[in-house]
N, C-alpha and C positions, 0 to 999 in steps of 0.2 A: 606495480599495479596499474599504472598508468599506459602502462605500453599495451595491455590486455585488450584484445579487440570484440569486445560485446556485442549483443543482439538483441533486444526484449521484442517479444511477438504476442500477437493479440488475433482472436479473430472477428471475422466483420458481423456476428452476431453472439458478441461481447458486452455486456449491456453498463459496463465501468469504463473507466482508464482513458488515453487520448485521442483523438481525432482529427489527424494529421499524416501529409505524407513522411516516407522516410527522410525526404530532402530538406523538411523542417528542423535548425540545429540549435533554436533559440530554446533554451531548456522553457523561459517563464512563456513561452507561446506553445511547447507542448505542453505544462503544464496544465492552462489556464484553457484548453481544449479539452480538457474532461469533461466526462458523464458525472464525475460526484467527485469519487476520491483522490488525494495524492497518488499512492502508490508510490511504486519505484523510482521516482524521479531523480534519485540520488546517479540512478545509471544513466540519465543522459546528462544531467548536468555537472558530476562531477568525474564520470567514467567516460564521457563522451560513446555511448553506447549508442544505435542505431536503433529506432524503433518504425515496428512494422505492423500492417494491419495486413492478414491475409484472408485468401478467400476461402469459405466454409465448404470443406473436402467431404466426399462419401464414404470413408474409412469410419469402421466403427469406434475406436478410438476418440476420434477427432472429432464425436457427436455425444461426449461423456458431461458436455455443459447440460445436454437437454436432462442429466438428472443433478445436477447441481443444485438451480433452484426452480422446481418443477413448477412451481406456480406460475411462471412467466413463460417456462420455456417455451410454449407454442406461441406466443407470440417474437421469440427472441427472432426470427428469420427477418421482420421487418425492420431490423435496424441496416440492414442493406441499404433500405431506402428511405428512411426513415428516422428522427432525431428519438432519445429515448424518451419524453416527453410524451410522443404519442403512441408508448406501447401502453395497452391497458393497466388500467392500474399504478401506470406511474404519470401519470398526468402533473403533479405537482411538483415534479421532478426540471432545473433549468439547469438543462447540458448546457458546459462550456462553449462547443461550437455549434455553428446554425446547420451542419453538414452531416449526414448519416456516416457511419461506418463505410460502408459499401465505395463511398466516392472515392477513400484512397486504397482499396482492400485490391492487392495484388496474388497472382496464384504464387504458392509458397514454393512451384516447381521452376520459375524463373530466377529465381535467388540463390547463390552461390551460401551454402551454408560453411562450403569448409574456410572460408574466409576469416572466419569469428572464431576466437580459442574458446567463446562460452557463449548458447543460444539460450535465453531461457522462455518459455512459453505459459502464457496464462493459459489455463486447461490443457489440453491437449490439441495445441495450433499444428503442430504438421504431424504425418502421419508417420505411423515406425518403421515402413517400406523406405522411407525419405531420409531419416533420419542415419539409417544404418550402412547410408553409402558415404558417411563423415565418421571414420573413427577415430580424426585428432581434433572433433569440435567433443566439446561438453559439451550433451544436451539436458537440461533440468525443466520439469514442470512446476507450478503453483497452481490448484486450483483455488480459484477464486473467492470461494467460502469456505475453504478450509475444513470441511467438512468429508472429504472425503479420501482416498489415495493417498494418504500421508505416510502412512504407514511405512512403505516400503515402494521402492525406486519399479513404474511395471512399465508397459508398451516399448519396448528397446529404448527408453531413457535412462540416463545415468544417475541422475538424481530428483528427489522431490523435495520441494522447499515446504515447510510446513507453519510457515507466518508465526513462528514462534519464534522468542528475541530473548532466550538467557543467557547470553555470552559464551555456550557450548560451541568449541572448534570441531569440526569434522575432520578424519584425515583420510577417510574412504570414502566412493561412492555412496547413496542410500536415499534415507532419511537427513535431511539438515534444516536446521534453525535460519530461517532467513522469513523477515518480515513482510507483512503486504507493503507496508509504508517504511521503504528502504531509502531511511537519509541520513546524512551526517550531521552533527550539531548546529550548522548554520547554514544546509543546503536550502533552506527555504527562506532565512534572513536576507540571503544574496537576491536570491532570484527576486524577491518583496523590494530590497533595495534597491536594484535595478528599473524593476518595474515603475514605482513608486517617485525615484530621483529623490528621496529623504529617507530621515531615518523613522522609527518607530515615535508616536507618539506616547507610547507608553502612558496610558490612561483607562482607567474603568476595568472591571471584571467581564471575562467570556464567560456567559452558559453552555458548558458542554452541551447539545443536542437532547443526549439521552437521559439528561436531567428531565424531561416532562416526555410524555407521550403527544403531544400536539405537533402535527403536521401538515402542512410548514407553520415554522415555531412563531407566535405570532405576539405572544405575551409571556413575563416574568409567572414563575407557577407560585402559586403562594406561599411553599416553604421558601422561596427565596424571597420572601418579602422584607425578613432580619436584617439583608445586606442592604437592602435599597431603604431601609431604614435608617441604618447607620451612615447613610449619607455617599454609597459606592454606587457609582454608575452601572447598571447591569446589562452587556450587550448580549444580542440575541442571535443563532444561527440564522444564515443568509443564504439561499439554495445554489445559490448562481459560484464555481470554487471564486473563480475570483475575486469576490465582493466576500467570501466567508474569511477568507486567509487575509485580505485586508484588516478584515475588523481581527482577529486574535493577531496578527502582524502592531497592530496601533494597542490591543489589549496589554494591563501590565501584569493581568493574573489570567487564567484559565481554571476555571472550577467546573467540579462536579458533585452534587449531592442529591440524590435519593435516585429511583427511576432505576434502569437495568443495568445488570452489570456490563460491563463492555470489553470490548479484545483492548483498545488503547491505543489505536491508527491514530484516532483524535489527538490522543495526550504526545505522540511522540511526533505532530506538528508542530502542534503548539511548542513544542520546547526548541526544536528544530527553526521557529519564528523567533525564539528570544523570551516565548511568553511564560512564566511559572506559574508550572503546573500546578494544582494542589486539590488534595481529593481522598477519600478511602482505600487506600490500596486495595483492600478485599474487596473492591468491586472492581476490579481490572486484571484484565488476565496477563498484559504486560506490566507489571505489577514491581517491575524494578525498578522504573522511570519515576515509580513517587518514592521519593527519597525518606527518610524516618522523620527530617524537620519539615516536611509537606502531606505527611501522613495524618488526617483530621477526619475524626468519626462523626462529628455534629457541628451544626450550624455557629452551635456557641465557641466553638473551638476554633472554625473557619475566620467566623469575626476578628478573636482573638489573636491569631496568628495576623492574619490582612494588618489590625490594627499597627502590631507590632513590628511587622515590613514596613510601613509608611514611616512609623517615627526611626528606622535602623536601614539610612539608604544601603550601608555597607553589606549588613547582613543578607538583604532582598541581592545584590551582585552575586555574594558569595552560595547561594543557594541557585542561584541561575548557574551560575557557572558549574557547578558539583553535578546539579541535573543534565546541563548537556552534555559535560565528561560522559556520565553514563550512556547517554543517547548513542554518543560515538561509539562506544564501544560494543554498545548492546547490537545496535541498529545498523551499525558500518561495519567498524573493523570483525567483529566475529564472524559475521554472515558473507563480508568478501575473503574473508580467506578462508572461509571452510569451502566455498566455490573452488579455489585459488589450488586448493588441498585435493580436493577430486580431478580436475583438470592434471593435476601433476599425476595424480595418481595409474588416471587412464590411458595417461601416452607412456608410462611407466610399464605399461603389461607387456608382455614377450608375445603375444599376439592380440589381434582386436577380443571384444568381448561378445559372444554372441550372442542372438536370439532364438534360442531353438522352436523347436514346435512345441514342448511343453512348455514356455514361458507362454507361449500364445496360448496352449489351452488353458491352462490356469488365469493369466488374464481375462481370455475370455468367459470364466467362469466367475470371476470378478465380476467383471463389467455387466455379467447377468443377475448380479444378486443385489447389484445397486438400485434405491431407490428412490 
């Protein structure tokens, strides 16, 4: 796995992920260059994957972010020049770097793709014209809210990743399970470590985020006043990744109760930092990361368990450790080798795969019904 030569691409009015050139190899300085989320960081820091910001192409294709999240999209072109801070409506929002997109955003037609055994592009970064003159790279998309093209492999790609993490292996092209927030059990322990030059403080409870609707989170909501009763320190989302991932990196629990349900990018940090999780399963769509002894429906129960980790250091270890097994397997190992599995697959065919004109018309009747 280690010999595998990766790619992750982005393009320059992508309003998540890092803000950096490709020649940056320090995973916690591309990390900690993000717009908000982790993401796949596991590909640069533990795949030594290449990442890349390219320039926004006039293929129709490569213009399928403007229906992702339409409320933003007309202003998404200003992240060219622009930090995401000051596109409308996200004002409250503190990107990791002071630099727009745009500064390190190269044309995706100067770049050697057949270099990389696997490209993978958040939305659709280069175009299917570009793509089709590499048929010993895998090339796989993710759109970014997962909302849409999951379904099935379209625009001359070979596969779509679809942010989902059940430990399902793929051994075809298509459809496959592979997460926004691709890390292994302790890719973000290291990189915190590093950062940081200590270990975890290991102290106080996180509020997951979407425990309250308050934006930026600024106070405890009053159903969690039972913890801060009982005498647990309760820390609160921080906008800025790096200041967030310190505090669940130093946090010794990560909780969630009441408010939406969520995909679980949060929870498979937090575990990914060392921190145990504990939460509802049914309100998490990655729903395997809360283990049956961190499965708690009420406050009194959360107590209850908390109390019982503090007086049982052994048993708080052993529940960390069972959690991030899962991480690894759910959030690494499955989703790199069902990549690993199409990749064998494609250079396995007795000729390339093609794109006809009916793949283009039906896409293009796709990409017209999308809204």
């Amino acid at each position: 796995m280690n010999k595998l030569k990766i790619a992750l691409v982005k393009q320059e009015v992508y309003q998540d992920l890092y803000v950096c050139p490709v020649t940056e190899k320090d995973p916690g300085q591309i990390l900690f260059s993000s717009m908000g989320r982790v993401g796949p960081i596991a590909l640069m820091s533990d795949l030594n994957a290449d990442f890349y910001i390219v320039k926004e192409e006039s293929n129709k294709e490569t213009r399928i972010y403007q229906k992702v999240i339409p409320h933003i999209a007309p202003y998404l072109h200003l992240l060219k020049t622009e930090t995401l801070d000051k596109i409308p409506g996200q004002e409250f929002k503190s990107p990791g770097s002071p630099y727009p997109n745009g500064k390190y955003a190269v044309s995706c037609y100067t770049i050697d793709w057949g270099q990389y055994d696997i490209v993978i592009s958040i939305n659709i970064s280069l175009p299917t014209q570009l793509i089709l003159k590499y048929p010993q790279t895998l090339f796989a998309y993710m759109i970014g809210e997962a909302n849409m093209a999951t379904g099935k492999a379209r625009f001359g790609y070979d596969a779509t990743l679809n942010q989902m993490a059940r430990g399902r292996i793929s051994h075809k092209c298509g459809a496959i399970d592979f997460p926004y927030t691709f890390v292994a059990k302790d890719t973000l322990e290291k990189i915190m470590q590093q950062y940081l030059g200590r270990p975890s403080a290991k102290k106080g409870i996180f509020m997951e985020i979407n425990s309250t609707t308050e934006r930026p989170v600024t106070r405890i909501p009053d159903h969690f006043q039972p913890l801060a009763d009982a005498g647990y320190e309760i820390i609160l989302h921080q906008q800025k990744i790096a200041d967030n991932l310190k505090n669940i990196y130093d946090a010794k629990y990560f909780v969630k109760m009441g408010g939406r349900s969520i995909r679980g990018n949060s929870v498979a940090e937090a575990v990914s930092l060392g921190t145990l999780a504990i939460m509802n399963r049914d309100e998490v769509i990655h729903h395997e990361l809360i283990i049956d002894e961190c499965n708690v429906k009420t406050m009194d129960e959360m107590i209850s368990l908390i109390n019982r980790l503090e007086n049982d250091p052994e048993l708080y270890r052993t529940l960390q450790q069972k959690q991030r097994q899962v991480l690894h397997t759910y959030f690494f190992d499955a989703p790199l080798q069902s990549l690993i599995n199409c990749l064998k697959e494609k250079r396995g065919l007795s000729k390339p795969r093609t794109y006809s004109r009916w793949n283009r018309l039906f896409d293009n009747l796709y990409f017209l019904k999308l809204r």
